[in-house]
TORBAPA-672353 format. One record per residue: residue number from 1; y, z, x of N, C-alpha, C in turn. Coordinates in Angstrom, 1 decimal. Layout:
REM residues N
<node n="NUM" n_py="Y" n_pz="Z" n_px="X" ca_py="Y" ca_pz="Z" ca_px="X" c_py="Y" c_pz="Z" c_px="X"/>
...
//
This chain:
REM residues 91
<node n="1" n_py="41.0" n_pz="76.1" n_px="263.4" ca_py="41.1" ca_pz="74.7" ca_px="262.9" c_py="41.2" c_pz="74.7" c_px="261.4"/>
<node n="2" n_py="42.2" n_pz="73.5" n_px="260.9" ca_py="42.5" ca_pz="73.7" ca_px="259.3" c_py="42.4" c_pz="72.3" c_px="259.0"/>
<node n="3" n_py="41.6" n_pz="72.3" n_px="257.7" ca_py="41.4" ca_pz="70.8" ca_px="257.0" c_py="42.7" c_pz="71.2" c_px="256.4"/>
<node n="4" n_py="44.4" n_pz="70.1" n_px="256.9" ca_py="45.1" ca_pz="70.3" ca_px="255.8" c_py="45.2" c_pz="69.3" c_px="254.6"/>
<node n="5" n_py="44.2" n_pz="68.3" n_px="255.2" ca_py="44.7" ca_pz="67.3" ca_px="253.8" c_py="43.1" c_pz="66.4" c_px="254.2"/>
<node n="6" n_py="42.1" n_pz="65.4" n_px="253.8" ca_py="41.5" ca_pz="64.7" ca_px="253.7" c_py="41.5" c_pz="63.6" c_px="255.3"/>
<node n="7" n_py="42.6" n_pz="63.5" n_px="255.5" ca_py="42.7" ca_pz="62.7" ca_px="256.6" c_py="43.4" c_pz="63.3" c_px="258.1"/>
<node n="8" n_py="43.3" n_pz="64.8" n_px="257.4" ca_py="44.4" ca_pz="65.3" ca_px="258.6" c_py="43.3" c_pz="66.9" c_px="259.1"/>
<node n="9" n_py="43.8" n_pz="67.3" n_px="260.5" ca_py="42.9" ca_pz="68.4" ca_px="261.1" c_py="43.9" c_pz="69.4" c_px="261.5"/>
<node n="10" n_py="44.5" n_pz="70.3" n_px="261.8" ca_py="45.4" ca_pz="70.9" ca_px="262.5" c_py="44.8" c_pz="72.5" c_px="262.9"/>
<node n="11" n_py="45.3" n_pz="71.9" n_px="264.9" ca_py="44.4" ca_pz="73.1" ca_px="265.5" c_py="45.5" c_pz="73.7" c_px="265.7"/>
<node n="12" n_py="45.5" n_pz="75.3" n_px="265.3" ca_py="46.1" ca_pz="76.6" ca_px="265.9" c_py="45.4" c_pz="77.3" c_px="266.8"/>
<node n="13" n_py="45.6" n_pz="77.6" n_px="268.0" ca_py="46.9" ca_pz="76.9" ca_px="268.7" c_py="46.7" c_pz="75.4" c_px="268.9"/>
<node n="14" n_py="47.5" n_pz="74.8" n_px="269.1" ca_py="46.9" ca_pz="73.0" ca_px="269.4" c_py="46.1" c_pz="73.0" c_px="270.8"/>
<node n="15" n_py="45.6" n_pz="71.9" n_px="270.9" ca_py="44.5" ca_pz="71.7" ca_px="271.4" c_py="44.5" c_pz="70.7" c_px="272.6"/>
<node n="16" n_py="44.5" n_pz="70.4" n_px="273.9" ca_py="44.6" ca_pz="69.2" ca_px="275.0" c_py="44.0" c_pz="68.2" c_px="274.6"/>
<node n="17" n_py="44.2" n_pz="67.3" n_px="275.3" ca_py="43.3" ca_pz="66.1" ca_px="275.1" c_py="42.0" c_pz="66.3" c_px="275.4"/>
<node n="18" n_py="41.7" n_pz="66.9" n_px="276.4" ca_py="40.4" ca_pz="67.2" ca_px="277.1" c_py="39.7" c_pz="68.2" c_px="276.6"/>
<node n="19" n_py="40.0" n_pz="69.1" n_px="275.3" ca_py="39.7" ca_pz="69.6" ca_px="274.5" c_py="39.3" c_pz="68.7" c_px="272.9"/>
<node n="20" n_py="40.0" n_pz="68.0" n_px="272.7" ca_py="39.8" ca_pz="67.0" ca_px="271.9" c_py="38.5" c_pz="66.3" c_px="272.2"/>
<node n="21" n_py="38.2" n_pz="65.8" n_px="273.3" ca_py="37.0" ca_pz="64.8" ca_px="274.0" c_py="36.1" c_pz="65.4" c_px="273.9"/>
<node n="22" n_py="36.2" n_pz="66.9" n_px="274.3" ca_py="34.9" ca_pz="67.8" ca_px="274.4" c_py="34.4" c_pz="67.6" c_px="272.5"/>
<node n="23" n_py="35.3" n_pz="68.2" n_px="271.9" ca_py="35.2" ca_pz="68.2" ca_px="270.1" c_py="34.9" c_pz="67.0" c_px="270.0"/>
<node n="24" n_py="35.0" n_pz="66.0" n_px="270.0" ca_py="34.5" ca_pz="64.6" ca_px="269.6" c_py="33.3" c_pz="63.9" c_px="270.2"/>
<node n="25" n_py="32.8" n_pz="64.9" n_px="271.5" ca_py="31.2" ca_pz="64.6" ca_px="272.1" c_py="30.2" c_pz="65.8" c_px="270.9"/>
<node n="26" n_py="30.9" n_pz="66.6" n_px="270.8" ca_py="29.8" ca_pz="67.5" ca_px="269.8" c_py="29.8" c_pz="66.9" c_px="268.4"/>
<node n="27" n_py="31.0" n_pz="66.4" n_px="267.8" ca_py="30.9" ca_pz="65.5" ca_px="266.4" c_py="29.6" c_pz="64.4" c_px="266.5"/>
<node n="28" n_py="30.0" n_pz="63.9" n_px="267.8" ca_py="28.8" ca_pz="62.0" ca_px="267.8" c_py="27.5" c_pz="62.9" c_px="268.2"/>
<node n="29" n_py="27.5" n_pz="63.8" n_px="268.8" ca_py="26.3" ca_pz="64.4" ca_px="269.0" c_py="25.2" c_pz="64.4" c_px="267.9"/>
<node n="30" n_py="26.1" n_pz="65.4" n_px="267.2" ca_py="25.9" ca_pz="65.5" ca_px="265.2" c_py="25.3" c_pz="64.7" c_px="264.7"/>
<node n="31" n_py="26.2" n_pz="63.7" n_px="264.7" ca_py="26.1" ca_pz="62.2" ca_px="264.2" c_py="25.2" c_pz="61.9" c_px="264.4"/>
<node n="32" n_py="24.7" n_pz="61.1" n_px="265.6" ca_py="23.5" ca_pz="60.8" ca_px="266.2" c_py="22.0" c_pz="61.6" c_px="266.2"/>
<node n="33" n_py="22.2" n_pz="62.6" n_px="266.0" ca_py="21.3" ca_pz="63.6" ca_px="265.7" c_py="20.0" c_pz="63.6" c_px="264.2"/>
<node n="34" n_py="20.8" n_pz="62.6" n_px="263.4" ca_py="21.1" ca_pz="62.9" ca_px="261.7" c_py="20.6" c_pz="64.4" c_px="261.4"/>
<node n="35" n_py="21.1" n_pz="65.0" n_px="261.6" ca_py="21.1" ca_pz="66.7" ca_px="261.7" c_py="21.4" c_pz="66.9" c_px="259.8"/>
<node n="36" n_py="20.5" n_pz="67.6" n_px="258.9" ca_py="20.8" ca_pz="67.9" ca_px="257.9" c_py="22.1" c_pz="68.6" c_px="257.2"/>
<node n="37" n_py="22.2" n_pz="68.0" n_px="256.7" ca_py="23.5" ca_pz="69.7" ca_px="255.8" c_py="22.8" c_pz="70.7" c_px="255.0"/>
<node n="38" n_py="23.4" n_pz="71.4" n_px="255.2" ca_py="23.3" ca_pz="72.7" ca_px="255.1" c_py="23.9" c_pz="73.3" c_px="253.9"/>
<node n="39" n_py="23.9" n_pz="74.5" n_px="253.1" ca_py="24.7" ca_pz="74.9" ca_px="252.3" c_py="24.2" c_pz="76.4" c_px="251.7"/>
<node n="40" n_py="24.7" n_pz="77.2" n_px="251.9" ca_py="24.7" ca_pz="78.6" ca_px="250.9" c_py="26.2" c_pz="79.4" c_px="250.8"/>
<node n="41" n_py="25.7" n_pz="80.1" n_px="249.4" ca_py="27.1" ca_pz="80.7" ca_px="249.0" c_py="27.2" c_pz="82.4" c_px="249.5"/>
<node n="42" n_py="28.0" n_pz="82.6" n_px="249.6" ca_py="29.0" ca_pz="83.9" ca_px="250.0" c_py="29.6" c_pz="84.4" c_px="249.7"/>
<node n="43" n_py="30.0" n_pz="85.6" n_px="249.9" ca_py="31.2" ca_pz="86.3" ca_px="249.5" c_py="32.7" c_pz="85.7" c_px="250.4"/>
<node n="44" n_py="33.7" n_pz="85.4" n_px="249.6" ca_py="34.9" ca_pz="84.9" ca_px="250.6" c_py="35.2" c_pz="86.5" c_px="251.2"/>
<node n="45" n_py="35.0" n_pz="87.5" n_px="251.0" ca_py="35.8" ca_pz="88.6" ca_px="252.0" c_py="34.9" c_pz="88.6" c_px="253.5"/>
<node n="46" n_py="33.3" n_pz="87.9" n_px="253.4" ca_py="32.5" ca_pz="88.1" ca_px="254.3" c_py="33.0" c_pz="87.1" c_px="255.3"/>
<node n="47" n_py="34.0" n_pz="86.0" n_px="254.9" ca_py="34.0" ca_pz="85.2" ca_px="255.9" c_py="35.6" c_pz="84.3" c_px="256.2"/>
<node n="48" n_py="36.6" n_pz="85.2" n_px="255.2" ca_py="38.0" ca_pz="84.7" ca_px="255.3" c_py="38.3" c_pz="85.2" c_px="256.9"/>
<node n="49" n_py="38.1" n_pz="85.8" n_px="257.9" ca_py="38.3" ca_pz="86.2" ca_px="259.1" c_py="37.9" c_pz="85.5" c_px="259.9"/>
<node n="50" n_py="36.4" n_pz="84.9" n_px="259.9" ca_py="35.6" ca_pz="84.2" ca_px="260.5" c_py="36.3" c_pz="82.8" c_px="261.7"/>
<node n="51" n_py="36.9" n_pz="83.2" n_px="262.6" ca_py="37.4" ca_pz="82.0" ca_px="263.3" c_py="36.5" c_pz="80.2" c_px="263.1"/>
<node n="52" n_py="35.6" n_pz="80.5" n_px="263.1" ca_py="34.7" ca_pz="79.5" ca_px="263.5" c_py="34.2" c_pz="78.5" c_px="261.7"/>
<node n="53" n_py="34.8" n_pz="79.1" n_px="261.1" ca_py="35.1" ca_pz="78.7" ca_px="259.5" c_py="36.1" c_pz="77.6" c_px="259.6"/>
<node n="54" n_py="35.8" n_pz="76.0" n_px="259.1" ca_py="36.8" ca_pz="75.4" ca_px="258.8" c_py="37.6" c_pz="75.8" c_px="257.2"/>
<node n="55" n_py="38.6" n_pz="75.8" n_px="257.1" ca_py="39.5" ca_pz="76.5" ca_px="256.0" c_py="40.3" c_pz="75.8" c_px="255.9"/>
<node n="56" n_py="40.9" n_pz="75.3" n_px="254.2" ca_py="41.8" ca_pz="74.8" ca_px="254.0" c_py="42.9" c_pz="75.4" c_px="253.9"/>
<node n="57" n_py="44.4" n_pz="75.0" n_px="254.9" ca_py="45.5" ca_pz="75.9" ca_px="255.5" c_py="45.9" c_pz="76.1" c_px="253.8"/>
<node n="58" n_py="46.5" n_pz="77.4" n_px="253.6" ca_py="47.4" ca_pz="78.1" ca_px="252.4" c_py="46.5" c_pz="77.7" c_px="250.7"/>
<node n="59" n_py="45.1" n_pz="78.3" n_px="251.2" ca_py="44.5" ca_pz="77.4" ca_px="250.0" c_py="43.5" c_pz="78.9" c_px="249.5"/>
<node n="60" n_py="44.0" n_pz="78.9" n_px="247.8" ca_py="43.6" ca_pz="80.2" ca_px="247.0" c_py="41.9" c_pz="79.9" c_px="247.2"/>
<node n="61" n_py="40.6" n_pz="80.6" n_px="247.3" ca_py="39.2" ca_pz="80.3" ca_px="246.9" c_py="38.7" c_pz="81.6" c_px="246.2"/>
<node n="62" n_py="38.0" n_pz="81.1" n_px="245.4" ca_py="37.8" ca_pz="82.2" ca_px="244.7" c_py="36.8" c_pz="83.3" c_px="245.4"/>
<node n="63" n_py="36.0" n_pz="84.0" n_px="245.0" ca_py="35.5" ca_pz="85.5" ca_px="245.3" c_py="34.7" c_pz="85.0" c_px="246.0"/>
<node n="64" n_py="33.3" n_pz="83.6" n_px="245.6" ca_py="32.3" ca_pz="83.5" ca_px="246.1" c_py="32.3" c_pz="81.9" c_px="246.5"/>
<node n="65" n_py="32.3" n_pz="81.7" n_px="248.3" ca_py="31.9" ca_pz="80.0" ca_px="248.6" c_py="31.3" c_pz="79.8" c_px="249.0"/>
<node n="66" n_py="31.2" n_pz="78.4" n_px="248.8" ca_py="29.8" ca_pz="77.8" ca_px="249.3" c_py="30.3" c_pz="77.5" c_px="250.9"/>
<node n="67" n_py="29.2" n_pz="77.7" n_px="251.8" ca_py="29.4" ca_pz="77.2" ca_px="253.3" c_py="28.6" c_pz="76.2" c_px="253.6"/>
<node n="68" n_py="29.0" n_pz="75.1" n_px="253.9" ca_py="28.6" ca_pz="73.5" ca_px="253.9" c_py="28.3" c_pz="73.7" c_px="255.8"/>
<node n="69" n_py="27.2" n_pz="73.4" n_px="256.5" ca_py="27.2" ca_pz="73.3" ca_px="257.5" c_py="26.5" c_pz="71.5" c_px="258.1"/>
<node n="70" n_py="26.9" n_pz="71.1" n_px="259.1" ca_py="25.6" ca_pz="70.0" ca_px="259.4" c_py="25.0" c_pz="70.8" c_px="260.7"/>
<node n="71" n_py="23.6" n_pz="70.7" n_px="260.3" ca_py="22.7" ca_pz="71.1" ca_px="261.5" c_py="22.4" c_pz="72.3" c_px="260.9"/>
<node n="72" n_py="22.4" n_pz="73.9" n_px="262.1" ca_py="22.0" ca_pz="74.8" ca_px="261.9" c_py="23.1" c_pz="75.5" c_px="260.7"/>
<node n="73" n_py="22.6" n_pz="76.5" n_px="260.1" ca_py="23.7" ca_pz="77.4" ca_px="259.7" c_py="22.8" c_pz="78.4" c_px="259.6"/>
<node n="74" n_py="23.7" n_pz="79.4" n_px="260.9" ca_py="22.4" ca_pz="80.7" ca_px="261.9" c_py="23.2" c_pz="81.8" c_px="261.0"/>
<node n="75" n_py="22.6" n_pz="82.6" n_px="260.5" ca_py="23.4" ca_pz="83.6" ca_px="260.0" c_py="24.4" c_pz="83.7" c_px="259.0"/>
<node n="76" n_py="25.0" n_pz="84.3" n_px="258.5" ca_py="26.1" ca_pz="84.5" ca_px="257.5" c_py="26.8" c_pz="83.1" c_px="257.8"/>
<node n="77" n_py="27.5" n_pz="82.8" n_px="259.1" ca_py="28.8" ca_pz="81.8" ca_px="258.9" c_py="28.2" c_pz="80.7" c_px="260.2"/>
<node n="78" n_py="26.9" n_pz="80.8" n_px="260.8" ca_py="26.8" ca_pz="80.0" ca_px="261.9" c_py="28.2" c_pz="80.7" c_px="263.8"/>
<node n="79" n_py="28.1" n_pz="81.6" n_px="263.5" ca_py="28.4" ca_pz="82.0" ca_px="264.9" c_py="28.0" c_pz="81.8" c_px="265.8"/>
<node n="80" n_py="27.2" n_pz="81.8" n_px="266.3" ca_py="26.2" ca_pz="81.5" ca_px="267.0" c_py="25.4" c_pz="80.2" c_px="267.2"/>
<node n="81" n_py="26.5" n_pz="79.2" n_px="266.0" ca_py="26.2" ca_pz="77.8" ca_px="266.6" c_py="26.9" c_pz="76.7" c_px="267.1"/>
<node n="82" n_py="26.8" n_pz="76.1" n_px="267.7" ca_py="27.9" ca_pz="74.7" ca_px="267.6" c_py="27.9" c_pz="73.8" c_px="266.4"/>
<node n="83" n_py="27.5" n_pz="74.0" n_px="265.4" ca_py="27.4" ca_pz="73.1" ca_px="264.0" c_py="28.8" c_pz="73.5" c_px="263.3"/>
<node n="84" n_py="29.2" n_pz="72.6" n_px="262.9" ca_py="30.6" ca_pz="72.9" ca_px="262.0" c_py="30.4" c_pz="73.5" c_px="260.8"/>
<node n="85" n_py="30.9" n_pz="74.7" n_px="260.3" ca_py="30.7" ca_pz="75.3" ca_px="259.4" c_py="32.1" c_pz="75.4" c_px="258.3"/>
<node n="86" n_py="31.6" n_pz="74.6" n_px="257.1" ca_py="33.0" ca_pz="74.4" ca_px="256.6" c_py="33.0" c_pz="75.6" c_px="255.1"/>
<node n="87" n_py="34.3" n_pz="76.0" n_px="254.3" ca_py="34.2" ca_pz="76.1" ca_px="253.1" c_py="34.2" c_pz="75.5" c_px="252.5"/>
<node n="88" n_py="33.4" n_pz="75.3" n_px="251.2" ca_py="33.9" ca_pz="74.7" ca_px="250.5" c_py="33.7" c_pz="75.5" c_px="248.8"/>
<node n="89" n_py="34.9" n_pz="75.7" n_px="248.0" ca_py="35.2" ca_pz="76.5" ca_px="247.3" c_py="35.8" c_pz="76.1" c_px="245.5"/>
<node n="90" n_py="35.9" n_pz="75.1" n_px="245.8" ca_py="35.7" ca_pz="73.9" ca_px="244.3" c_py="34.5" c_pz="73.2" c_px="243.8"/>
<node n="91" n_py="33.4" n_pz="73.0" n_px="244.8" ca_py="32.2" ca_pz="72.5" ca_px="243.8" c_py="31.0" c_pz="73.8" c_px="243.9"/>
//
């Protein structure tokens, strides 16, 4: 999955509807939860591979990012969680 723009999501490969529904029961989950955010910084080589990384599609970050999670963030990148684990690599 790629944040390409502020209002836009784009899944490679794309995604069913019924895949969609399942993703949007774990977002209101979230939500409803008020589950904290999360944040520590990294090395980008530790985590440019990381499927489970939201990443902005064709976007330079420098050496070291911050990983923004809501809820848990288990380990290096949250593998091992259902919490959305995003980069973020400008603040």
């Amino acid at each position: 999955m790629y944040l390409t723009s502020m209002s836009s999501i784009r899944f490679q490969p794309p995604i069913t509807s019924s895949q969609l529904t399942e993703i949007s029961s774990v977002i209101n989950q979230l939500i409803q939860g008020s589950q904290p955010v999360l944040t520590t910084t990294v090395p980008y080589a530790d985590v440019k591979d990381v499927k489970t990384v939201i990443k902005l599609a064709n976007h330079q970050y420098p050496s070291d990012v911050r990983l923004v999670s809501v809820g848990e963030l288990d380990g290096i990148v949250g593998e091992a969680t259902n919490a959305p684990v995003e980069l973020c690599g400008g603040t």
